[in-house]
MMTF fields as JSON, N, C-alpha, C and O atoms, coordinates in Angstrom:
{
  "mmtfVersion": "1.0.0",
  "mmtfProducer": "UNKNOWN",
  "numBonds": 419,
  "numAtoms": 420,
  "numGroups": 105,
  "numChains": 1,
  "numModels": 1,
  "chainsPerModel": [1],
  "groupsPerChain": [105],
  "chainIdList": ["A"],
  "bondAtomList": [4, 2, 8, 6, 12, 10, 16, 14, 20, 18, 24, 22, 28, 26, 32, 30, 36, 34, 40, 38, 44, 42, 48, 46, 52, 50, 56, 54, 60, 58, 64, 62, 68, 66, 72, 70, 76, 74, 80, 78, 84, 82, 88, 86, 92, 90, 96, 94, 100, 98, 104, 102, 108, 106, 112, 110, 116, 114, 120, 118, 124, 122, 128, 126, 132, 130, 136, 134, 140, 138, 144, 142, 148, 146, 152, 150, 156, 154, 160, 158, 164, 162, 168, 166, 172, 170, 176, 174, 180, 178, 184, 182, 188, 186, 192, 190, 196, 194, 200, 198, 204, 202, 208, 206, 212, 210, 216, 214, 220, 218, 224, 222, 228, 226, 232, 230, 236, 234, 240, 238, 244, 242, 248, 246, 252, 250, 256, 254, 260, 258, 264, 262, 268, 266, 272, 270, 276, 274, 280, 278, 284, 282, 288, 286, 292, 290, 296, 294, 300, 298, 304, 302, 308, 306, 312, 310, 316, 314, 320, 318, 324, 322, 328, 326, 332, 330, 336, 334, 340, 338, 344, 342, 348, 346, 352, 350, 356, 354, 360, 358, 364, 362, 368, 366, 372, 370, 376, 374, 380, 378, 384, 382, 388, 386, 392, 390, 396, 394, 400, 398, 404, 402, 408, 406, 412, 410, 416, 414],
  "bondOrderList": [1, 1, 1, 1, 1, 1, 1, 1, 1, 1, 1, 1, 1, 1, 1, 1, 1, 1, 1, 1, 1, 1, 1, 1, 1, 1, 1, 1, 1, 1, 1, 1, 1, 1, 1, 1, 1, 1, 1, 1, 1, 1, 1, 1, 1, 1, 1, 1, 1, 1, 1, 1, 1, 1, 1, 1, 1, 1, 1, 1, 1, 1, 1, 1, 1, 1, 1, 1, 1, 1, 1, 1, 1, 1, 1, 1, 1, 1, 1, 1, 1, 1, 1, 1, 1, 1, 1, 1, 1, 1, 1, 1, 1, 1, 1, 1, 1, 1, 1, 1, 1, 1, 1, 1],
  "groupList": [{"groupName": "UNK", "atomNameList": ["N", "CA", "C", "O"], "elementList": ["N", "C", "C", "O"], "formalChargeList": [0, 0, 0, 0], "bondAtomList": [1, 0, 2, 1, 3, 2], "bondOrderList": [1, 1, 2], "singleLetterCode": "X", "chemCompType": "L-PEPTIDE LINKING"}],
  "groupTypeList": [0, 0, 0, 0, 0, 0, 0, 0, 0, 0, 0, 0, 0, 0, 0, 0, 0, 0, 0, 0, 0, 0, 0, 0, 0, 0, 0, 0, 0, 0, 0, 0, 0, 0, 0, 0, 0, 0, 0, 0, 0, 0, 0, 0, 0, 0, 0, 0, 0, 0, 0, 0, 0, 0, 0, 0, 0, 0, 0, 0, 0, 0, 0, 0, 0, 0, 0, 0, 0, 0, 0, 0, 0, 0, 0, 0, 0, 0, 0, 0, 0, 0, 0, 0, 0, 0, 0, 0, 0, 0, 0, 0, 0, 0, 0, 0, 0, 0, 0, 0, 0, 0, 0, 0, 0],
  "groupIdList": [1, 2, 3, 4, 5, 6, 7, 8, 9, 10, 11, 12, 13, 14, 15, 16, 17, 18, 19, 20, 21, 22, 23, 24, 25, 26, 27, 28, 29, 30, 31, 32, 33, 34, 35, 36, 37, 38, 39, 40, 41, 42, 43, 44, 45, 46, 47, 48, 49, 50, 51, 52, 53, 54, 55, 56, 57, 58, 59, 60, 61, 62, 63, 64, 65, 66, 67, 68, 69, 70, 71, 72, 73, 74, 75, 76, 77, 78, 79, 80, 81, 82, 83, 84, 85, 86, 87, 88, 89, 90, 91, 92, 93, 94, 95, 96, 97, 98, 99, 100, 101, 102, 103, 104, 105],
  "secStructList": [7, 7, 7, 7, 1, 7, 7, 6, 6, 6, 6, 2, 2, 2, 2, 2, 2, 2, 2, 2, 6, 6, 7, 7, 7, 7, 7, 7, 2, 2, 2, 2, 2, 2, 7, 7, 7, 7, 7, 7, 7, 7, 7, 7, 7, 6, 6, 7, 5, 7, 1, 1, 6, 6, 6, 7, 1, 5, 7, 6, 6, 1, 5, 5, 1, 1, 7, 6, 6, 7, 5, 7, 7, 1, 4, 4, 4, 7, 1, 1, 7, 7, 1, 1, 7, 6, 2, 2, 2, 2, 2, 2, 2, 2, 2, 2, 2, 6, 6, 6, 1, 7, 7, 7, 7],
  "xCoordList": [0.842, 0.0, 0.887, 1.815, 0.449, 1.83, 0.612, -0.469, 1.109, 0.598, 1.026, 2.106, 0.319, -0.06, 0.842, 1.076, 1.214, 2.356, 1.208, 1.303, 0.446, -1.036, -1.691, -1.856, -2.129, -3.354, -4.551, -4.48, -5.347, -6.713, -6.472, -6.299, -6.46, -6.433, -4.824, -4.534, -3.798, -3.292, -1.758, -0.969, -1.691, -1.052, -1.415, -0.688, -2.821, -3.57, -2.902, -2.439, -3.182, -3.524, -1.936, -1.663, -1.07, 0.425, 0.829, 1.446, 0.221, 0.716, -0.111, 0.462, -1.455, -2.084, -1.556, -2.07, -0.482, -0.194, 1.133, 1.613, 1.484, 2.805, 2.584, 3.345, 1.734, 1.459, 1.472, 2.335, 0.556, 0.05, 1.071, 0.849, 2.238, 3.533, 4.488, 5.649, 4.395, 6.155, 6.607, 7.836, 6.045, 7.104, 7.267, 7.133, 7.537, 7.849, 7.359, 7.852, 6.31, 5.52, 6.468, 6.413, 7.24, 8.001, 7.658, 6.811, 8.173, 8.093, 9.173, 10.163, 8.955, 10.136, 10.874, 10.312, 12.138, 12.504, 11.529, 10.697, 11.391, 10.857, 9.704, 9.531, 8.831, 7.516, 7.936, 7.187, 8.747, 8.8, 9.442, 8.614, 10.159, 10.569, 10.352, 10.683, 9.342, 8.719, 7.829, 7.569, 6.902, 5.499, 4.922, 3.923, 5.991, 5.429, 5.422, 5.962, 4.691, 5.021, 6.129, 6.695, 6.486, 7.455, 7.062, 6.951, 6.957, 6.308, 7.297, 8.519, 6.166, 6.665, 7.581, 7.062, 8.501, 8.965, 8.291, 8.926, 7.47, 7.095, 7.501, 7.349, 7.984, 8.196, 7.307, 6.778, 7.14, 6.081, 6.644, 6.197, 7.79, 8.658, 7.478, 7.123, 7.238, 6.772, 7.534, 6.915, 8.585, 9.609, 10.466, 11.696, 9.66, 10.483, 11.463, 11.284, 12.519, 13.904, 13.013, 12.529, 12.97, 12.515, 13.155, 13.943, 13.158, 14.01, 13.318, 14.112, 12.211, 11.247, 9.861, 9.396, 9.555, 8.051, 7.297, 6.857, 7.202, 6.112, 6.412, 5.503, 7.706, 7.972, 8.663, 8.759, 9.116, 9.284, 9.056, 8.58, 9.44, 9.648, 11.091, 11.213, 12.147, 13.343, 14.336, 13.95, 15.123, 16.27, 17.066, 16.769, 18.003, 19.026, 20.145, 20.948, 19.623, 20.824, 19.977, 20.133, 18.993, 17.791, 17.417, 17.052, 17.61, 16.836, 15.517, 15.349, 14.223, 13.077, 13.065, 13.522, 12.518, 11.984, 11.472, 10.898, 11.946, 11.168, 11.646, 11.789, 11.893, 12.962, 13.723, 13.971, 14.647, 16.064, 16.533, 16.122, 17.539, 18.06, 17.3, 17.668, 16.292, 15.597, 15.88, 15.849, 16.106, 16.724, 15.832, 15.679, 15.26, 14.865, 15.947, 16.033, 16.573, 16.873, 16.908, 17.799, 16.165, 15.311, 14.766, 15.001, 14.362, 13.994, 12.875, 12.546, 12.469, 10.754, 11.01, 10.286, 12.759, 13.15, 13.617, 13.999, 13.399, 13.814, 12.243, 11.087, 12.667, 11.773, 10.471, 9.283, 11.28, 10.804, 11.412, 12.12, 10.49, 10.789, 12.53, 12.698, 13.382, 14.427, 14.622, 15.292, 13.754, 13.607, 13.719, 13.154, 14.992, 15.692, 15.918, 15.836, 16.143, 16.151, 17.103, 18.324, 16.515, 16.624, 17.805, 18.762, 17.785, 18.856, 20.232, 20.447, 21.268, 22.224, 21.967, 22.922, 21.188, 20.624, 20.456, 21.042, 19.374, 19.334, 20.478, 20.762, 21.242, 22.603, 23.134, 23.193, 23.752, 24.368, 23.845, 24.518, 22.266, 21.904, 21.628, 21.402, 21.641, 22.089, 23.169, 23.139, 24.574, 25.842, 26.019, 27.024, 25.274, 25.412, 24.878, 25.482, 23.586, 22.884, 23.818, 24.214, 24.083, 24.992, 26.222, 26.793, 26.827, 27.889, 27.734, 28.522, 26.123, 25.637, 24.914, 24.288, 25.358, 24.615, 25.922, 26.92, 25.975, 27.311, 27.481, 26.563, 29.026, 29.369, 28.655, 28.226, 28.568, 28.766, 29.732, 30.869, 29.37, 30.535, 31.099, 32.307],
  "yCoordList": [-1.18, 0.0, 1.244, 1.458, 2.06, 3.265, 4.685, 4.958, 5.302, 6.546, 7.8, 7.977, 8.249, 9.526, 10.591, 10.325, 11.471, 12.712, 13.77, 14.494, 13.754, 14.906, 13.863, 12.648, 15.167, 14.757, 15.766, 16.685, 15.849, 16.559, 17.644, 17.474, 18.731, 20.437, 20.59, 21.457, 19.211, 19.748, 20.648, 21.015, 20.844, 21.649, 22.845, 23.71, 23.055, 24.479, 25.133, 26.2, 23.793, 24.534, 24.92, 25.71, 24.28, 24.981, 26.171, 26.937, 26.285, 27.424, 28.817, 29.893, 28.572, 29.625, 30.037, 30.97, 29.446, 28.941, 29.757, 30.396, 29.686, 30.253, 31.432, 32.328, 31.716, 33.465, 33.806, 34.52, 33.335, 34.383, 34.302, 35.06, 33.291, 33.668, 34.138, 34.049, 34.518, 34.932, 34.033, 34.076, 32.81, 31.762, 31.266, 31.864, 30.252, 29.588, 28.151, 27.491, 27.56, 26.508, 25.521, 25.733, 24.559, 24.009, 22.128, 21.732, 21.091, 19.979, 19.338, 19.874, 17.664, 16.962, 16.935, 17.266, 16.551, 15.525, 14.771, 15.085, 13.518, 12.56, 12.694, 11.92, 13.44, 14.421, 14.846, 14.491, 15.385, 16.374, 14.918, 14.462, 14.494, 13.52, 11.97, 11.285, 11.287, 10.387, 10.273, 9.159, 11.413, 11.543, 10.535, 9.842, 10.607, 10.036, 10.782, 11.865, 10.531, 10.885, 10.391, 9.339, 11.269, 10.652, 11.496, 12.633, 9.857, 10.227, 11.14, 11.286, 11.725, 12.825, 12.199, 11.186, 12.572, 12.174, 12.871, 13.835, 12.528, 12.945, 12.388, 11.188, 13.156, 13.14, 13.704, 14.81, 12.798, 13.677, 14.061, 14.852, 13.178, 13.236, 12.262, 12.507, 11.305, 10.285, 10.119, 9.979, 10.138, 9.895, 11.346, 11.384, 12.479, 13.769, 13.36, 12.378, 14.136, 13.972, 15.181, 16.252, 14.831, 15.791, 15.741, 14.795, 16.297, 16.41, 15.375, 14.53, 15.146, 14.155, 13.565, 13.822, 12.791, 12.111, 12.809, 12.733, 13.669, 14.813, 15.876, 16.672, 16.005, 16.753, 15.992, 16.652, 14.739, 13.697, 12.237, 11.865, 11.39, 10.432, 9.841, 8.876, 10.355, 10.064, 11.034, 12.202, 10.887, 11.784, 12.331, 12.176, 12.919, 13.548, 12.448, 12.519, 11.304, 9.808, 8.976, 7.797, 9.413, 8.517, 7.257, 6.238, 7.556, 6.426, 6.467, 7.638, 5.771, 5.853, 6.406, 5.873, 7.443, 8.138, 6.895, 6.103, 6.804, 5.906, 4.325, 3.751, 3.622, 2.278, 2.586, 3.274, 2.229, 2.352, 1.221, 0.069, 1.63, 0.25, 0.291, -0.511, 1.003, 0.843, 2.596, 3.772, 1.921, 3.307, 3.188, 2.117, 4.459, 4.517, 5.063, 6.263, 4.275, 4.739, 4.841, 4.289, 5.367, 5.575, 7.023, 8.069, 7.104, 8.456, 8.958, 10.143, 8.374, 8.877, 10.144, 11.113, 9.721, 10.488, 12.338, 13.304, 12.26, 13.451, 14.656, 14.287, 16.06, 17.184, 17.366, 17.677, 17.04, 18.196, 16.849, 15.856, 17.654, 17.116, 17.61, 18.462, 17.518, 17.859, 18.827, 19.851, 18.086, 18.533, 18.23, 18.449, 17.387, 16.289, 14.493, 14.166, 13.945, 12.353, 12.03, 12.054, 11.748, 11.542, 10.898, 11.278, 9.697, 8.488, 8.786, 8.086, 10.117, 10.001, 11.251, 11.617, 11.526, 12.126, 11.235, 11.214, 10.422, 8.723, 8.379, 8.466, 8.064, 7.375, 8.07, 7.449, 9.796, 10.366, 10.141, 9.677, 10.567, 10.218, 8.883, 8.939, 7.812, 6.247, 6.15, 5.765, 6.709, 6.554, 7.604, 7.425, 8.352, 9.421, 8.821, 8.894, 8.209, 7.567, 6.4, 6.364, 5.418, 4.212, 4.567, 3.581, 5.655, 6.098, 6.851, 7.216, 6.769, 7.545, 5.616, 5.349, 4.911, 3.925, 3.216, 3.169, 2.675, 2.365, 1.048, 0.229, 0.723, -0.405, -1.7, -1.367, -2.937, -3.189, -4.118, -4.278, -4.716, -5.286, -6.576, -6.69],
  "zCoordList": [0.0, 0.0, 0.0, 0.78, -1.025, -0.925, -0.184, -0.706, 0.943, 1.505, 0.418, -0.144, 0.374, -0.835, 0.019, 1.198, -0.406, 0.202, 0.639, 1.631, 0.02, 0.284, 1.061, 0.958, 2.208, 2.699, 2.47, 3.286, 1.836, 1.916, 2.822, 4.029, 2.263, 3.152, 4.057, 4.881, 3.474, 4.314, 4.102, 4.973, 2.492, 1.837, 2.008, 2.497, 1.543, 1.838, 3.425, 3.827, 3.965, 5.786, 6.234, 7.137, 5.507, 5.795, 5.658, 6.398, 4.146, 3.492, 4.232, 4.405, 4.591, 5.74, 6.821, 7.439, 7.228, 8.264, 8.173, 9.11, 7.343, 7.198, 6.631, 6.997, 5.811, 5.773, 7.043, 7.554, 7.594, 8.528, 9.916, 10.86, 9.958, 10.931, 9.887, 10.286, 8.912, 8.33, 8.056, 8.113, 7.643, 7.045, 5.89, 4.823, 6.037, 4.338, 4.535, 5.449, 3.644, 3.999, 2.985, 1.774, 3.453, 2.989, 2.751, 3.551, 1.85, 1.763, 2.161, 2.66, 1.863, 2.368, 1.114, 0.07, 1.138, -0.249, -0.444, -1.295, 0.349, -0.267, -0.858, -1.8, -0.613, -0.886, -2.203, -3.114, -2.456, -3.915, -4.749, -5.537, -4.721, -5.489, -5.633, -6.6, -3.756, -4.888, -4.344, -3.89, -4.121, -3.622, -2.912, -3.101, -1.808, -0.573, 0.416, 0.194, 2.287, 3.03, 3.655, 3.359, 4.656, 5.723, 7.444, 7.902, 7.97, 9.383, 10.189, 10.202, 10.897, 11.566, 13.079, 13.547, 13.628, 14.492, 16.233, 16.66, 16.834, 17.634, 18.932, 19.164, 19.748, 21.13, 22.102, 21.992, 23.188, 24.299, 25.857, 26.687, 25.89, 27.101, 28.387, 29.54, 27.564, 28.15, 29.537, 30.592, 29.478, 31.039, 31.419, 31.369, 31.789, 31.701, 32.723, 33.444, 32.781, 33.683, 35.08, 34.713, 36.264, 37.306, 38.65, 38.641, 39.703, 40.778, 41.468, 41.88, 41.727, 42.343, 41.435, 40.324, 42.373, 41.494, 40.766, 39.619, 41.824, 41.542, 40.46, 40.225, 39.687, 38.693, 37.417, 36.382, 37.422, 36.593, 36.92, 37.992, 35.885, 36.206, 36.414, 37.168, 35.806, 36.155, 37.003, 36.982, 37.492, 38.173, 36.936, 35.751, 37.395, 36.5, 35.709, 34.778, 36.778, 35.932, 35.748, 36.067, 35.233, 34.687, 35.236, 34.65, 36.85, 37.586, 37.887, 38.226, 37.991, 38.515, 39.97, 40.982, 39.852, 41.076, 41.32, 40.572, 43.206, 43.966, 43.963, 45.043, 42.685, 42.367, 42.208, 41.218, 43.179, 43.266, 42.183, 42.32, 40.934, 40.462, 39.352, 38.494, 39.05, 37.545, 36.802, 37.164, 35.79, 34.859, 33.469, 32.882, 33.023, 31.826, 30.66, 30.399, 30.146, 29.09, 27.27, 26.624, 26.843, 25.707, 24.836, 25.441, 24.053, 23.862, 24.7, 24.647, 25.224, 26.354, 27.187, 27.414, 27.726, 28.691, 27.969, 28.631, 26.518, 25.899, 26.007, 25.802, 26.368, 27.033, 25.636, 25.715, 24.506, 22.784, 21.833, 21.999, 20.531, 19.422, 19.158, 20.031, 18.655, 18.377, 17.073, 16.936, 16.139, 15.003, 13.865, 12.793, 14.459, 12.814, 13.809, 14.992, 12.837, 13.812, 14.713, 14.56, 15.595, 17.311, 17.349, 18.023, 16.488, 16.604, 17.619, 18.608, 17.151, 17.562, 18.994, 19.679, 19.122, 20.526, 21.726, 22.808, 21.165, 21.97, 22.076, 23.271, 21.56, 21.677, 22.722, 23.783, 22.701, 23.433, 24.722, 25.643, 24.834, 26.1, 26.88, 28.089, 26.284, 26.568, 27.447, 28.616, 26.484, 26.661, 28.216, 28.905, 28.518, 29.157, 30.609, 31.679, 30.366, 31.139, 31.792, 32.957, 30.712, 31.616, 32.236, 32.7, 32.402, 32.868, 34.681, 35.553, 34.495, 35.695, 36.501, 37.527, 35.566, 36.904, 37.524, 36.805, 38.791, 39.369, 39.356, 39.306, 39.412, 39.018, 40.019, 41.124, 39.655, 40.849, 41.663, 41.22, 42.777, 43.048, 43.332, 43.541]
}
């Protein structure tokens, strides 16, 4: 099944959209050249990083508030969309993450 690059109003609704902030209503490559879509990368911060429970779900070394010994590490724990693909963001913060859990013994 091939997904169509248009969706119904939703070329129109960009380009409105971008008049009316000053912008420039723009496509993908893959869109202009082989009229397809390409999914949007969305983040919700499913696991925000917080000082306690009550303001995230992880600490600053991406342990579970409250389980000691359980660590999220994944894109969940990221605040925003980034903008462009996550991949080597995840990575950094993986690599960043396992360096904050302690050895053991």
């Amino acid at each position: 099944m091939k997904i169509h690059a248009q969706v119904k109003g939703s070329h129109q609704l960009t380009r409105d959209f971008a008049k009316r902030t000053n912008g420039i209503a723009l496509g993908s490559i893959g869109e202009k050249s082989f009229r397809t879509s390409e999914p949007p990368l969305i983040f919700s911060a499913a696991s925000p990083i917080g000082k306690d429970a009550s303001e995230g779900v992880v600490n600053e070394n991406f342990e579970v508030h409250n389980y000691p010994g359980m660590y999220i590490i994944d894109g969940s724990i990221m605040p925003a969309n980034p903008g462009v693909n996550p991949s080597l963001t995840i990575t950094a913060l993986a690599e960043y993450a396992m360096s904050k859990i302690p050895v053991k013994k």
